[in-house]
C-alpha positions in Angstrom: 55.8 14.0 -55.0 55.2 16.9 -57.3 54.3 20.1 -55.5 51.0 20.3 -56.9 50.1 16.9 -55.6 51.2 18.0 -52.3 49.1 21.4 -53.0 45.8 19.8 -53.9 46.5 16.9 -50.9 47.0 19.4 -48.1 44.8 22.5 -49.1 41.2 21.2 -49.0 39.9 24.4 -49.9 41.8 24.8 -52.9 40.7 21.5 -54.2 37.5 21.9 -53.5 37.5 25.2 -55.9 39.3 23.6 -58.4 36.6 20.7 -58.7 33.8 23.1 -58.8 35.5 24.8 -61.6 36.1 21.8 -63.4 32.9 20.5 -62.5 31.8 23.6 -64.4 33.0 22.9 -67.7 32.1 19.3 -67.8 28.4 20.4 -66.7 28.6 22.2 -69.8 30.1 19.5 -72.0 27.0 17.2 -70.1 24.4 19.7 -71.7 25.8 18.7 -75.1 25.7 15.3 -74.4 22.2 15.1 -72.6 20.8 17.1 -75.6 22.5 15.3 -78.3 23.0 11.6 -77.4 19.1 11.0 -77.8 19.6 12.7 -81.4 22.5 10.8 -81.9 20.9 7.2 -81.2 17.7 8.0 -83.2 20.1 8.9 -86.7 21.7 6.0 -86.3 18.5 3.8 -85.9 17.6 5.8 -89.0 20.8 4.9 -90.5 22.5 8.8 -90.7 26.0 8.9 -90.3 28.0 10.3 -87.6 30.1 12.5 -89.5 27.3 15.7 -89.3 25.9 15.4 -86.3 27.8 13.9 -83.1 29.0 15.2 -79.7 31.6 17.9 -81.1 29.9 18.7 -84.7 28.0 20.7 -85.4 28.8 23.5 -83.3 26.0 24.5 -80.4 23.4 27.0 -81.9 19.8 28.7 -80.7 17.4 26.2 -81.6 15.4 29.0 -82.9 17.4 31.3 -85.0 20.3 28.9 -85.8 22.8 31.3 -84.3 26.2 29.7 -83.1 27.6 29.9 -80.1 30.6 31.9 -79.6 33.3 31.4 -76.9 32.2 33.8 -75.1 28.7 33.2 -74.8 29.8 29.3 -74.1 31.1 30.1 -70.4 29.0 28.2 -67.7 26.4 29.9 -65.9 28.1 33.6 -66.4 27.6 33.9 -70.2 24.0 32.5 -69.3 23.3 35.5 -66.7 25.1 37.7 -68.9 22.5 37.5 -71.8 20.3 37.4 -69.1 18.8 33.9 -70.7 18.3 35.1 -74.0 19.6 34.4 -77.4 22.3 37.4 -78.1 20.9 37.6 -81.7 17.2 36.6 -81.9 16.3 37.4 -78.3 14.3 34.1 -77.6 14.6 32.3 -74.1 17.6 30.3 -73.4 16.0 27.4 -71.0 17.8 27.6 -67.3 17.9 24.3 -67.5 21.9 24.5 -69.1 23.3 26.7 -66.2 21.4 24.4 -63.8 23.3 21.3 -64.9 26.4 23.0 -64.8 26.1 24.4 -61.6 24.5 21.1 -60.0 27.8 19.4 -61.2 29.6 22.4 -60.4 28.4 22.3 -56.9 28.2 18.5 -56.4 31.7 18.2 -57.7 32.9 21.1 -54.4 30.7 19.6 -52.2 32.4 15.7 -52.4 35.7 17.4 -52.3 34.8 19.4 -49.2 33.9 15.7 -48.1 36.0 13.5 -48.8 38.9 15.2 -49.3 42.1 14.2 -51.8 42.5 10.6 -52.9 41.0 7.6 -55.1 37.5 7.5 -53.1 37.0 10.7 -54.6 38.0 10.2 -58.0 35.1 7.2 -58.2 32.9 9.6 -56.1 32.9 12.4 -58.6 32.8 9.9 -61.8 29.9 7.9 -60.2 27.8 11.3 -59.3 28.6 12.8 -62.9 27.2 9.4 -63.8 24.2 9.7 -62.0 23.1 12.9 -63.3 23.6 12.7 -66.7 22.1 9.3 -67.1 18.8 10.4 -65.0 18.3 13.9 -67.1 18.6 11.5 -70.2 16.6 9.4 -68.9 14.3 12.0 -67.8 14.2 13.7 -71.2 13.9 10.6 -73.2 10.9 9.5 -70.8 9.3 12.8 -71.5 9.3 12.8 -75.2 8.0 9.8 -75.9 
């Protein structure tokens, strides 16, 4: 058994942390998918290509200035209180929905791991909840703009 295994299997705190951290950065990858899949779908019912606009190109910008993202101002939730919601080069309000998704995965992802502990139940725990929550804010979204 590697020692890590062992780690993670027998320290339920320190798994716990290191799901809410990954749940972190794949609440922030959600935000990009929840925002563009919807985009996505419609182009290519339109008949667009991919090639410009999918889930890794074009790089995230301010939907009001056009302004991309930098690394820094990309880390979940901090980078959000940091610039205190705002756009670091037009100033224009940063919805809180985007830290909220990360931190509602973040915290959901701890929470089962608290739970349920190390093994395969919660491997198919934290896919099916990750699941849940991106399909019902697309859902949510889509519902709402049409």
């Amino acid at each position: 058994m590697n020692w890590y295994v062992h780690w993670l299997s027998t320290d339920n705190t320190s798994l716990s942390v290191l799901c809410g951290l990954f749940g972190l950065l794949l609440g922030s990858f959600y935000n990009v998918v929840i925002y563009r899949l919807p985009i996505m779908v419609h182009r290519w019912k339109a008949g667009l290509r991919y090639a410009d606009f999918n889930l890794s190109v074009p790089r995230s910008s301010c939907p009001s200035c056009g302004h991309q993202i930098t690394p820094l101002e990309n880390i979940p939730v901090l980078s959000w209180i940091c610039l205190r919601g705002q756009c670091s080069s037009c100033s224009n309000r940063i919805s809180a929905r985007y830290p909220s998704v990360e931190a509602a995965t973040a915290g959901a992802s701890f929470l089962l791991a608290w739970t349920i502990h190390w093994g395969w139940v919660l491997g198919i725990a934290l896919i099916l909840s990750h699941m849940a929550m991106v399909v019902t804010l697309l859902a949510h979204d889509i519902r709402n703009k049409s």
